[in-house]
Each structure stands twice: as structure tokens, then as C-alpha cells.
N, C-alpha and C positions, 0 to 999 in steps of 0.2 A: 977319786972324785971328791970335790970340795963339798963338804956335808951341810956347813955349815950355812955354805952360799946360796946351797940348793933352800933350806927352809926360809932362809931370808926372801931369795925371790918369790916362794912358792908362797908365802907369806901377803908378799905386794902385790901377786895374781889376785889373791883371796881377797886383800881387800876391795880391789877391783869390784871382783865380782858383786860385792855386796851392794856394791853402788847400781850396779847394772839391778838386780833382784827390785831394789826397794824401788828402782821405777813401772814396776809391771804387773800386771795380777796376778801373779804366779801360782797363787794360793787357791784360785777358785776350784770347784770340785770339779773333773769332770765325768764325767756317765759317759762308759762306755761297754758293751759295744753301740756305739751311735745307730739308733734306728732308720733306716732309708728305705721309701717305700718307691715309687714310682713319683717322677718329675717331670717338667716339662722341658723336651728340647725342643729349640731351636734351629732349624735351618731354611737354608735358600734356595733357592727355586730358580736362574734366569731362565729370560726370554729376549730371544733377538732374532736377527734374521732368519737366523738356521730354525726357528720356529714361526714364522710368515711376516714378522713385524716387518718394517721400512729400518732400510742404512739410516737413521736421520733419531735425531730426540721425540720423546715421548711426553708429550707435556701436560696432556690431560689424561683421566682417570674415572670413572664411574662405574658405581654398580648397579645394574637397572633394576625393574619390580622383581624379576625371577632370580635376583640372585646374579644376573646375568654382570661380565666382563667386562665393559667397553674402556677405548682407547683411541685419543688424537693425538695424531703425529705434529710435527714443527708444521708439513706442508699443508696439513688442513686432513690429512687423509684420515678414515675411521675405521679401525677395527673391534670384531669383538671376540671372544675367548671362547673357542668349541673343543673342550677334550684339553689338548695340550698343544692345540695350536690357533694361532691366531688368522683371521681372514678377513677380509677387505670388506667394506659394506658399504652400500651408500648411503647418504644422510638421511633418505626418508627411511630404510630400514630400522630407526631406534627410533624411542621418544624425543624429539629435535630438543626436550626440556631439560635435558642433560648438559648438554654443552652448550647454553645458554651464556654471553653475558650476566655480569652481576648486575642485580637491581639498583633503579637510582630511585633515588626518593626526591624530588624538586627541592623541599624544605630541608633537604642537610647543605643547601648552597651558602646556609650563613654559617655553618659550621666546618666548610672542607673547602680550599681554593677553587675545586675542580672536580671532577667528577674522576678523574684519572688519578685524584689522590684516597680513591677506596680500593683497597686491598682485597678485603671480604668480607662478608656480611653472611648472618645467621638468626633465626630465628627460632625459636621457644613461644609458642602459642601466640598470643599478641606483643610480647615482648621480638625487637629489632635490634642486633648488637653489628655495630659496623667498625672493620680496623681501618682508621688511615691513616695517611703521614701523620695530620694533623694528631691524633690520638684515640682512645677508646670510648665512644660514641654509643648511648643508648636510648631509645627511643618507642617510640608505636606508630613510627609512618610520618608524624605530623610535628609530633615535638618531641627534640631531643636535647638531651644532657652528659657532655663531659665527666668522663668517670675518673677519679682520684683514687685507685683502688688502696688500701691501709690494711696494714697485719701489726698490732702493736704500735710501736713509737716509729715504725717506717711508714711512710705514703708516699708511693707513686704518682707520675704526673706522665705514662708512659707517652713517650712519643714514635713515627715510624711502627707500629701497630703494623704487625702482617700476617697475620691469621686470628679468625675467633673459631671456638664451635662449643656445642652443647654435646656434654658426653651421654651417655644414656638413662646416668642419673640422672642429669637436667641440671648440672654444674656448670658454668659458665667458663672456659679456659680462654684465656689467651696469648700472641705470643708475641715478643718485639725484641729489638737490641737489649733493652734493660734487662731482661731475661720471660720466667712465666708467669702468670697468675690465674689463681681457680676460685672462681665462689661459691662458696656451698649454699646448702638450700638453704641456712639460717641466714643467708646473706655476708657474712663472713668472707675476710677473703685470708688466700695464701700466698703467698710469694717466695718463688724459689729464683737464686743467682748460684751463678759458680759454687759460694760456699757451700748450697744446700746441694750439689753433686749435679746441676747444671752441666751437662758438657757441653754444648755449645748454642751459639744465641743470635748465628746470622740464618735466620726464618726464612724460609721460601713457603712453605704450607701446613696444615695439621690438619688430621681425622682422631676421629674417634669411635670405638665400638668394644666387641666384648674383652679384646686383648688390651685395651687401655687408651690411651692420648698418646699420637704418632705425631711427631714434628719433622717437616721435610726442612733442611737447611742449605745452605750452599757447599757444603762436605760434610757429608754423613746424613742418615737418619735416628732421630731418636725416640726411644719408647718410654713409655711411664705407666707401670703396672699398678698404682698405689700405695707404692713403696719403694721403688725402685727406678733408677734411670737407667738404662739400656741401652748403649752409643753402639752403631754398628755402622762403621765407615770400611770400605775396601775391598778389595776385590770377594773377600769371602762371607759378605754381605751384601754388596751391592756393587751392579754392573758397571755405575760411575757414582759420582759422589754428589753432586749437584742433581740435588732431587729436587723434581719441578711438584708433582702432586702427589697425594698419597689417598689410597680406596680401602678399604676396609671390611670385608665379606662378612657375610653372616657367620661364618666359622672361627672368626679373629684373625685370618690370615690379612695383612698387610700387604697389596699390592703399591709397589712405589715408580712411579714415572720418571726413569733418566737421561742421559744421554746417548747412552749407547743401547739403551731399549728398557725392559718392564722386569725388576726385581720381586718376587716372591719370597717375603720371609712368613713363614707360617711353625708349626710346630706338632711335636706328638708326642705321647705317653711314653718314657723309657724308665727301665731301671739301669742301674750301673751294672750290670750282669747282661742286660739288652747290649748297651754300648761295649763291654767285653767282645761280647760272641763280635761284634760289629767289626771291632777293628780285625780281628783275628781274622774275620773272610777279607776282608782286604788285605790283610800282610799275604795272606794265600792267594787272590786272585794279580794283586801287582807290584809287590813287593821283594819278592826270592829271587837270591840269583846266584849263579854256578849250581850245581849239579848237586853242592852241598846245602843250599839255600839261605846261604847268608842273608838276612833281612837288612835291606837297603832302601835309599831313596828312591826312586825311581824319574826319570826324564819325561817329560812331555813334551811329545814335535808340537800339539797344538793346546795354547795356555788354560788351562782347567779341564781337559780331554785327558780323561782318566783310560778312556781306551788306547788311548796315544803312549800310554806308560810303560816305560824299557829302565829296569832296573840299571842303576850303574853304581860304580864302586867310589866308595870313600876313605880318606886317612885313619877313616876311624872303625875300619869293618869290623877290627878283632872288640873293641872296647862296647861298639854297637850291638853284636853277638854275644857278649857277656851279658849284658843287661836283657835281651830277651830271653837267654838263656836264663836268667834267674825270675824273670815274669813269670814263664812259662813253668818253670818247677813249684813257684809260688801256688799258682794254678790247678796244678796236679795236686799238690799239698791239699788244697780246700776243697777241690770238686772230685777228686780221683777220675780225672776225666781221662779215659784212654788218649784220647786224641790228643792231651796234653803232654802227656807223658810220651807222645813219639816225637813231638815238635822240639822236647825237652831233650831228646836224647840226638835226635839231629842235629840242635843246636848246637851240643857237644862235643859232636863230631867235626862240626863245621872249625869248630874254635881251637880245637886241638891240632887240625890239618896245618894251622898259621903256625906252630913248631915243630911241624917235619918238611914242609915245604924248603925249608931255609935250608936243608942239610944236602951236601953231595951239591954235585955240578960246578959250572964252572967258576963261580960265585961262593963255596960254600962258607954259611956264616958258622960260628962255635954252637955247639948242641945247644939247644934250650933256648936258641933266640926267637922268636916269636917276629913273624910278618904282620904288617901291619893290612894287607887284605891281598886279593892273587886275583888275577885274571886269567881267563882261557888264552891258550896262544893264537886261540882263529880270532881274537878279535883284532885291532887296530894294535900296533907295539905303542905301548905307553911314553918309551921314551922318546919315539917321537912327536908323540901328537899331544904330551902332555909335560912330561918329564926330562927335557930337553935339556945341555948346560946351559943356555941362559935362563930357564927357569931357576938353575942351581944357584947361578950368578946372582941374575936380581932378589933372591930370598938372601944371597950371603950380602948384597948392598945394604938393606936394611938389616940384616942381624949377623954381626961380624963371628958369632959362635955358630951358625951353618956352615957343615959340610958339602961339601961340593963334592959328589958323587956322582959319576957314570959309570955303568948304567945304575941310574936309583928303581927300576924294578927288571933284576935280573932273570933268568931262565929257570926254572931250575931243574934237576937233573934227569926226570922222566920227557923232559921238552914240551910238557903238554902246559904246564901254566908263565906265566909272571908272577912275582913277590915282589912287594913293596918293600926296603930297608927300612934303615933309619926309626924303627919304632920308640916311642915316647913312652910314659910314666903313666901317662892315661890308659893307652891299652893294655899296659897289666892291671890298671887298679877295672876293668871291666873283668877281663881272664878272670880274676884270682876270685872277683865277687861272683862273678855266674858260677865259677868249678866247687867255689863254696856251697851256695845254696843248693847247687844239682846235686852235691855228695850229699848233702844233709837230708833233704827233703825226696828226692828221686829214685836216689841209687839204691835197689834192693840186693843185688848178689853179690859175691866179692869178687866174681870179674866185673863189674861194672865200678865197683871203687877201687878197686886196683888200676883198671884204666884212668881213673883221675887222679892216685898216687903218681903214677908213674907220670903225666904230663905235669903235673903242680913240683915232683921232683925235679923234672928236667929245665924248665922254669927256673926256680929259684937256686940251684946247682948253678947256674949258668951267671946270675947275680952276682953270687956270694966269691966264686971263684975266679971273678972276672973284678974283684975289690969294691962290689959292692957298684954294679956301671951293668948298664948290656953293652954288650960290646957287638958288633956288625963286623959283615963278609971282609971289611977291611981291616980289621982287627983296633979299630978305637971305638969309645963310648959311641953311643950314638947323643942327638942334641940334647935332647932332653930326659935319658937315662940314666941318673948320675943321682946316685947315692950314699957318696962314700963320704966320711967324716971331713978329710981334707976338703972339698967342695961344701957342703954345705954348712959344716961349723969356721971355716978358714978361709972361702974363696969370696970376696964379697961379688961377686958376677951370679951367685946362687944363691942374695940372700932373699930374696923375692920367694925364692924357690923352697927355702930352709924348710919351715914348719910342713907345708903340704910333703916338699917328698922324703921327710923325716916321718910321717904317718904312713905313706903310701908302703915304705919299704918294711915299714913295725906289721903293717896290714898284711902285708906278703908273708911275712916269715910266722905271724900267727896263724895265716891262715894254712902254712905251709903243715904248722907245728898239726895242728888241730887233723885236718887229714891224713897226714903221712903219721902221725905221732911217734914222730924221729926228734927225741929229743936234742939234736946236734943244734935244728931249727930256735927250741927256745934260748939255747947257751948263745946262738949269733943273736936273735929278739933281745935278750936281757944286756950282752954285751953294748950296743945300740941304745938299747931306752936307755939305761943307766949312768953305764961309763962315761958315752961319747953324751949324754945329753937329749937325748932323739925326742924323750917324752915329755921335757922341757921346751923343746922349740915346738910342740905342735901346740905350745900351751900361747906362744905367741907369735905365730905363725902372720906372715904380713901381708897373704894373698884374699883377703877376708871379706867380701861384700859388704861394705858398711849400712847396706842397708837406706834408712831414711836421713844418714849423714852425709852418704859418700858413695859412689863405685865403685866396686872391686872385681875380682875377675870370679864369673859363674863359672866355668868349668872347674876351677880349683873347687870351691866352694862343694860342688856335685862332688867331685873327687874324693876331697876331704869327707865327706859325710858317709860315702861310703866303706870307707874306711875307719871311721868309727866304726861301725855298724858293728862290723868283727872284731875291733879292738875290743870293747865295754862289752861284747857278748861272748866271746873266747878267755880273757882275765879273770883270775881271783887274785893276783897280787894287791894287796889293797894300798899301796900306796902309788902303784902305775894306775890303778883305776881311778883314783881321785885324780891325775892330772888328767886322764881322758875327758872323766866329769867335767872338770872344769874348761877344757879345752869346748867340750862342745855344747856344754850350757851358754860360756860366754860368746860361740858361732853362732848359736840360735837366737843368742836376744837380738842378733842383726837379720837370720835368718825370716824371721817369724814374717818379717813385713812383707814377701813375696807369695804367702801365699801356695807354698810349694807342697804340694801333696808326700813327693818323695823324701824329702828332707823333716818334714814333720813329721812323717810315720817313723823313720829312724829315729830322730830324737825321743819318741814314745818310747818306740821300743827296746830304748837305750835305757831311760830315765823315769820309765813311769812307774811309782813306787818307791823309789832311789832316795837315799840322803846322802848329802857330802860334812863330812864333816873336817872343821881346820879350828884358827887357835882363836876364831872369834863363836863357835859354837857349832849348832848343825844346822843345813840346808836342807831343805827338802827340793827336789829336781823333779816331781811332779809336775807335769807339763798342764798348762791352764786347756780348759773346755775349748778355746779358739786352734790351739794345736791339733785339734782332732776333724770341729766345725768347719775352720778354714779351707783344712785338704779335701773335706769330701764336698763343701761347694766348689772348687776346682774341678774335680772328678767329674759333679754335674755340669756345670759349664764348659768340658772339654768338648772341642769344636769337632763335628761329625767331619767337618772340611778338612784335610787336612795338607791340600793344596798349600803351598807358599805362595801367598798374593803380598800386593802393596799392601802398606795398613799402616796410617800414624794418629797418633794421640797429642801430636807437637804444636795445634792449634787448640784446641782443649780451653775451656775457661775453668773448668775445675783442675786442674794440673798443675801441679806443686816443682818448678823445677830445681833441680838438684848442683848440690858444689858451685854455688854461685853464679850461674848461669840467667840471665836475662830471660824472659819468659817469651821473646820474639826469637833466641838465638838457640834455646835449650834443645837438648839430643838425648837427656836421659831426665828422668822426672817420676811424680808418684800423683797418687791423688791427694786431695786436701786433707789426710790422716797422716800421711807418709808412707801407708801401706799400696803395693802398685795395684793399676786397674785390674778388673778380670780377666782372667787368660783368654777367655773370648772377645776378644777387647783390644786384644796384643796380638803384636804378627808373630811373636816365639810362639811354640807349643812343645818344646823338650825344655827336661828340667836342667840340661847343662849350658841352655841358648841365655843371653844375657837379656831378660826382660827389663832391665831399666832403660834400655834404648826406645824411646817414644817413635821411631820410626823404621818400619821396615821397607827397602826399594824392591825384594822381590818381585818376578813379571809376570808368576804364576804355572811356571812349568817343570815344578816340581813338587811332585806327590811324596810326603813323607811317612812310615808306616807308625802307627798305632801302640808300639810296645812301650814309650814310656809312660802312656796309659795304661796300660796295663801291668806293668812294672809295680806302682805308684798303688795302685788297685787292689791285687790280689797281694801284693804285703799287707796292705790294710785291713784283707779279709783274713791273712793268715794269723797276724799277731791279735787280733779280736777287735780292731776296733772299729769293724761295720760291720751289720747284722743286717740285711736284705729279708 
């Protein structure tokens, strides 16, 4: 090894870094464990046919004297709200002063073309506030005056005015293209545009009540708590997106009038330990599947019919099962909750089946290789209805490194299931991390770690002997298995690939070393960091989410940080552990802007306390108060829903697009900070899905389970830094 080369570069990382350090607060203290008491969630309610509305749009909205419901259809039809369903009425059944015409005032004809250029109109005691084209119109009936609203050195001249109302303080809101405006009781006004976190500003209607100022628009609704804008556009908010009116109960729930019928968003008291228990009966009622209980997505014949949900399998079973598997041990770790500790130990089982399925039959792959998910044989055969050679084919047209396999999910040798080949770099860095924390935190007898010796042995035997590659039933690497020096220090078709699965495999062999503590595991680790450079390339690894610069690939990104986890926590070599440091200090200063629960708590629990020290002096790698703050508003704001619906952010007027992108053409973007919306906000909800995508086309017919909420959670709860 070139000694000298190594402190040279390790040198001009360093300086890097410092540049990164001195633009962020790194310094600030933070307090933890973070106190969380109960908050308010969010969710939605529809209503459509299948609850009595009409096939047709919903265009009116009220709440009568009791509290009560009511609703006009496009055709003129009226219902009102009994229980949880809605029923027909005729017009004389309600107060006919509901769905009234707007007032005209004779005397606003010198002020408005037409009577058809008023929008709406509101009143506050003797005070008359009217929006129209014309503009913002205030009066007492008889004589009125043009409003020029001013906040500082800005005044308004709003024009197209399309909604007023008085909130319960008796503030004055309104709303137009230009954006909002509020007067307060001193007469004062405010104005908010895009930059003040406006999301969007083509108006259809507004109410007001205890939950805040509701704005109906032509895609999406928005809320405004007093502090907060609240954009909730798509299928897991709202029925359709062109909201005609918006009602307001006495509870603060938000009824909203659309196209395809009547949106409920309302809310209730949880803790994060509420939403635990929550996802967990759902991974149990629709989630598991095989005999083993793999947690998977699940299918929906009819879109957001959770009764309609039929668990199906994914490329990523084995890597998805590591990661519940290590929720769920997190879990047992904090609450010693029996029931956690069976789901723990099933998981286990599940994930260790993916390396004995592969062996024997007619198919057999070399020991140790690991499937990437198995089906029963009573189902449909995969290779035909899914895994077909032109499936083979058209993956090998766009990526000339696919293998073309048949069959790609063989038999295997009891006849009773399918295996998928071809397994990737990601379902071990899931394997290795779930069989990690289960030994750690779980496993209390020595037959229960001996059984993870013995699969984490047969695993990484299977690596190391195969030159650092998995190799499949056909005896070559598979695509994305490929470890070995020649490839990633010498192959330029791997350099993309270099630094992530130069980590991935340090991550295997420590995690190997650590369980088994067969010291053969740290002599191949040390070989690898040092010799060949391993610990050097994750220092500049090129698969890196840039974050508020640029796009980069999230799944790496997940991958990578998992693999810290064990690197920086298994190490006392102090000069491997400074390049980890550094590797994942300068990952995080791109990381931070997303927001990510999973990936902030590792870098906690990587670096909290930590100094690096190099030739310009010492760092402290103490993570700022927002690394802790950020993940557990995430946490709160993780969507009860967790349906795949439509959902985009790509019209947005607060939306910052990214990599030069045109703000009519953009497909990835952030908000006006650089940091992305909230995950309620966004159609991802895993932390390995790429939330810089402002658009999601999902139809809605897939239910996804709950663990990396949970994952994300009870890590936080374990290393201390949430206190419920």
C-alpha cells in the first residue's frame, strides 16, 4: 500500500470536509432523549357512492344549526350526513338559507361589471367583505371601498379575489392568484406567496374554524394551523383534487366537496407508541405471507380496499425481512414485549429459509447463496406469468450486464416452493443488518446464536470463496453481487458501484467477524479496507444523494447508512474509524435535507459524542438538535395511509426545482429551503424510495406494511433518543 498517497488524499477529504462543517450548525446542543407527548394525527375519511352520495360532483357543502351535514350534488340533488351515510332529502327538509345565492348589494354596480363578477362575500357585524374579479371590496351595504392590502414596503392591488371569510378570531382572510392575506384585529395585514411556504394559489373556496383556514383549489386542499401550511393533494387525502367547497364542524374536521364525492379529513390524539401498536395490527391483519410470514406489499383487486388485500412477493423479500426483522428486535429491546420477540424470531426463520431453499434440486445454487423471496408451488409459475425470457431479454436491452436466465425462479428440491436467483448487494446488506441486531438484542441462549452463526457463516463463506461475488445455480456472479477488487478498484462498469459495495462487503465481513468471532472474517475485513483500498472508496463513493444540489440514488444512500451503522459501531481501529467518520459525516451533510428518521438516527448513533481528528485539528461530529427534531416530526407525520395513491408536489408554488430543471418541466425538487416537503406530503413512505421525485402515478392498489416505521422508531427508542 502507497502510505504516502493514502495521507495525501485522506488529507484532501479532510479539507473538504471542513468546508462542508463550516456551512451548518453543527455545533448547536442538542437535548436528548427528545420529549414526545401525544400529537395530532391526521387522517381521511371518504365518502361516495358506496356510502349513498350520487355518481356526479359534490359542489356544495354546509353545516346546519345542530351540527348537522348537508350536501349538493352537480344535479341540484341534496343530502344530509346520518351516522356514516348519506341520504337524499328534499329541499324543504333543511333550512332553504343554506344554499342560498350570494347577496347582491345594488350599490356595488359601480364597483364590479356585473353581479357574476362576485366570488363571495362575508360578513363580521356591520362590516361587508366581497371577492371579485374586480378585487377586494369592503363595505356596510351602501358604501364601499377598494382594499390595497400592505405588510411593510409590499402593497397589494389583489385582483380575481376568490374567496373571503372571517376566522373565529374575527381576522379577516382572503384568497386570489396573488397568493393570501389576513388582517388582524389591529388592522394590520399579512401576506403570504410561495416564498412564505404558500403551496398553491389557484383558489376555488375557503372556510374557517377551530382546525385553522382551509383553502379549496383546483388541485389539492390547503390548511393553515398558525403556523403552518398543510398541502394535502391525492388520492390519500382527497377523493379528487379539484375541490369545489370546504365545511368545517364544530370539531375541526374539514369536510371537502369534489369530484368523485365528499373528503373527510379530521384528526385524533396519538403517541408514537399509538402508531407503533397501529402499524403492527396491520402488518398482522394484511400483510404476511407464506407460511413463513414474510412481510410484504400487499395487492388490492379494488383501489384503497384494504379488505381486497392479497399479500404478493417482491425482488426484495429477503432485504425487506431484514429490516423488520431488526424493527421488531429493536422493539423487544425497549418494551420486552413477548409478542415482539415471536415476530422477531419468525422473522428470522423467514430470512434464513432464503439460504437453504437454493440448495439441492434441480437448480442447485453453491451453499450460502441466498434467494431473493420463494413462492408456494400452488400458486401461478412465476416464469410464466412474470419471469418469462422476454422479460430476460428486454432487462438485458436496456442493461447489457443482465443475465438471461431460465428459469429465473427455479424449483427447489422438496417441490413445494419457487426461488428467485439472481440475488443483489442489497438483500445482504438487509440479511446481515436484521441477523445483526437479532443476535444482539434477541437472542438469549446459545442455540438461538449459534443458529445465526451458522447462517451468517454460510453467507459470507459463500462470498469470500466464490472471489468475493455471489455466484447462482449457473455458477457466475450474479448482476449485482460483485465485490471483488478487480471489479470495483479496476473495472470502470463498477465505478458507480465502487464506494457503496466497497462498504457493503467491510459491513458483511464485520458483521460476520462480530457474531461468529472467527477471527479468519477480520484478516479478509483488514485485507479489503486496507490493502485493496475499500475504506478509501466509501470515503468517495459516487452513488450519494446530493441532496439540495443534485440527485442521487436513495436506495444506495439506505444501503450505505446501513452499513455504517455496524462499521463505526463494531471498529476500534482508529484510523478505519476516521475514514467511516468521515465518509458518513460528509453523506449526512447531503442526507440531513430529507428529513429521514432512519438515516438521522444512525448518524446519532454513529457520531453523537464523537470527534475526528486530522492535520488541521479536531472535529466534533456531534449531530445538531435538527438531526434528532427532524426524524421525530417525520415519525409524527408518518401517514396512517399507507395505500399507494397518486400524489404530486410538481405544481407547487413553493417548490424549489432541482439540477436545472424549468419549474413547468421539473420531476424532482424540494421546498423553498432545499430541504423536501413532509413525508405526508409525498407519495414515497420507505426510507429506500426516492423522495425527490415530486410525482408519484401510483392507482392505489397497493397496500404497503408499516416496518420502516417502525424500524425508524424503536431505533430511536433504543439508542435514547425519544422519551414518550
Amino acid at each position: 500500500m502507497n502510505t504516502n498517497r493514502f495521507f495525501q488524499t485522506l488529507g484532501y477529504y479532510c479539507g473538504v470536509f471542513i468546508c462542508f462543517l463550516t456551512s451548518g450548525s453543527w455545533h448547536l446542543e442538542a437535548k436528548t432523549p427528545v420529549q414526545v407527548g401525544e400529537f395530532t394525527q391526521q387522517y381521511h375519511i371518504p365518502y361516495d357512492e358506496a356510502d349513498g352520495l350520487p355518481d356526479q360532483a359534490i359542489t356544495q357543502l354546509h353545516t346546519g344549526k345542530k351540527d348537522q351535514l348537508y350536501a349538493r350534488a352537480e344535479s341540484g340533488g341534496l343530502y344530509q350526513l346520518e351516522g356514516e351515510e348519506w341520504k337524499s332529502i328534499a329541499n324543504a327538509s333543511i333550512d332553504e338559507s343554506l344554499f342560498t345565492a350570494l347577496p347582491w348589494y345594488r350599490s356595488l354596480s359601480s364597483m364590479v361589471e356585473s353581479q357574476n363578477s362576485v366570488r363571495d362575500v362575508a360578513e363580521n357585524g356591520k362590516e361587508i367583505v366581497v371577492a371579485a374579479a374586480e378585487g377586494l371590496i369592503i363595505g356596510d351595504g351602501t358604501h364601499w371601498s377598494l382594499v390595497l392590502p400592505q405588510e411593510g414596503n409590499v402593497r397589494w392591488a389583489p385582483v380575481d379575489v376568490r374567496a373571503v371569510a372571517y376566522d373565529p378570531e374575527g381576522r379577516l382572510w382572503f384568497a386570489a392568484p396573488q397568493g393570501v392575506g389576513c388582517r388582524h384585529e389591529d388592522g394590520t395585514w399579512q401576506l403570504f406567496t410561495g416564498a412564505d411556504g404558500l403551496p398553491f394559489n389557484d383558489f376555488t373556496c375557503m372556510s374557517t374554524g377551530s382546525s385553522g383556514v382551509w383553502f379549496g383549489t383546483t388541485n389539492g386542499a390547503i390548511q393553515y394551523d398558525g403556523g403552518h401550511w398543510h398541502f394535502r393533494q391525492g388520492g390519500r387525502w382527497l377523493l379528487a383534487n379539484h375541490v369545489h367547497d370546504i365545511a368545517i364542524d364544530a370539531q375541526g374536521k374539514a369536510w371537502i366537496a369534489t369530484d368523485e364525492g365528499v373528503s373527510c379529513i379530521t384528526a385524533k390524539p396519538m403517541t408514537l407508541t399509538d402508531k407503533a401498536t397501529f402499524y403492527e395490527q396491520e402488518i398482522e391483519k394484511y400483510n404476511r405471507r407464506t407460511k413463513y410470514g414474510y412481510v410484504n406489499p400487499a395487492r388490492l383487486s379494488s383501489p384503497g380496499d384494504k379488505s381486497t388485500a392479497k399479500p404478493t412477493y417482491s425482488d426484495n423479500d429477503g432485504f425487506n425481512t431484514g429490516l423488520y426483522l431488526a424493527a421488531v428486535s429493536y422493539g423487544y429491546a425497549v418494551t420486552e414485549d413477548p409478542k415482539l420477540k415471536e415476530y422477531a424470531h419468525k422473522a428470522f426463520r423467514a430470512l434464513s429459509f432464503l439460504s437453504e431453499v437454493t440448495q439441492g434440486g434441480d437448480h442447485a445454487a453453491p451453499k450460502g447463496f441466498v434467494a431473493r423471496n420463494v413462492i408456494p408451488i400452488s400458486e401461478p409459475d412465476p416464469n410464466v406469468v412474470r419471469y418469462d425470457l422476454e422479460y430476460d431479454l428486454r432487462r438485458n436491452e436496456r442493461d447489457k450486464l443482465w443475465k438471461v436466465m431460465q428459469p429465473r425462479m427455479p424449483i427447489d428440491k422438496t417441490g413445494q416452493w419457487y426461488w428467485k436467483c439472481d440475488s443483489s448487494s442489497d438483500e445482504l446488506d438487509g440479511h446481515f443488518f436484521g441477523y445483526s441486531v437479532y443476535y444482539d438484542l434477541v437472542c438469549e441462549t446459545e442455540q438461538q446464536k449459534e443458529q445465526v452463526r451458522q447462517v451468517v457463516r454460510n453467507i459470507i463463506d459463500h462470498v469470500i470463496e466464490h472471489n468475493y461475488a455471489m455466484v447462482d445455480y449457473d455458477g457466475t456472479p450474479t448482476r449485482w453481487g460483485h465485490f471483488a477488487p478487480e471489479d470495483l478498484n479496476q473495472n470502470p462498469a463498477w465505478k458507480a458501484e465502487r464506494g457503496i459495495n466497497s462498504y457493503c462487503i467491510l459491513g458483511y465481513l464485520s458483521a460476520a467477524h462480530h457474531i461468529t468471532e472467527d477471527p479468519k472474517y477480520r484478516t479478509e475485513y483488514l485485507k479489503l479496507a486496507i490493502d485493496h483500498g475499500y475504506g478509501m472508496n466509501g470515503m468517495s463513493q459516487y452513488k450519494w444523494n446530493r441532496g439540495a444540489y443534485s440527485q442521487g440514488h436513495q436506495p444506495g444512500d439506505n444501503m450505505m447508512f446501513m452499513n455504517y451503522y455496524h462499521l463505526l459501531r463494531y471498529e476500534t481501529d482508529p484510523q478505519l474509524l476516521s475514514m467511516y467518520q468521515f465518509a458518513i459525516s460528509r453523506h449526512w451533510t447531503y442526507e440531513k435535507y430529507e428529513r429521514n428518521a432512519f438515516t438521522n438516527f444512525i448518524y446519532a448513533a454513529c457520531c453523537d459524542g464523537k470527534t475526528r481528528k486530522d492535520n488541521w485539528g479536531e472535529i466534533d461530529l456531534s449531530p445538531p438538535v435538527e438531526c434528532y427534531t427532524d426524524a421525530i416530526d417525520s415519525l409524527k407525520r408518518y401517514p396512517l395511509d399507507l395505500v399507494e395513491w397518486p400524489m404530486s408536489n410538481a405544481h407547487r408554488i413553493d417548490m424549489r426545482p432541482l439540477e436545472g430543471q424549468s419549474r413547468e418541466s421539473a420531476t424532482i425538487g424540494t421546498d423553498n429551503s432545499g430541504y423536501l416537503f413532509p413525508i405526508d406530503e409525498r407519495h414515497e413512505i420507505y426510507w429506500d424510495w426516492d423522495p425527490w421525485k415530486l410525482t408519484g402515478n401510483s392507482k392505489g392498489a397497493t397496500l404497503r406494511p408499516g416496518f420502516h416505521y417502525l424500524l425508524a422508531y424503536y431505533m430511536g427508542r433504543y439508542h435514547g433518543y425519544i422519551d414518550e
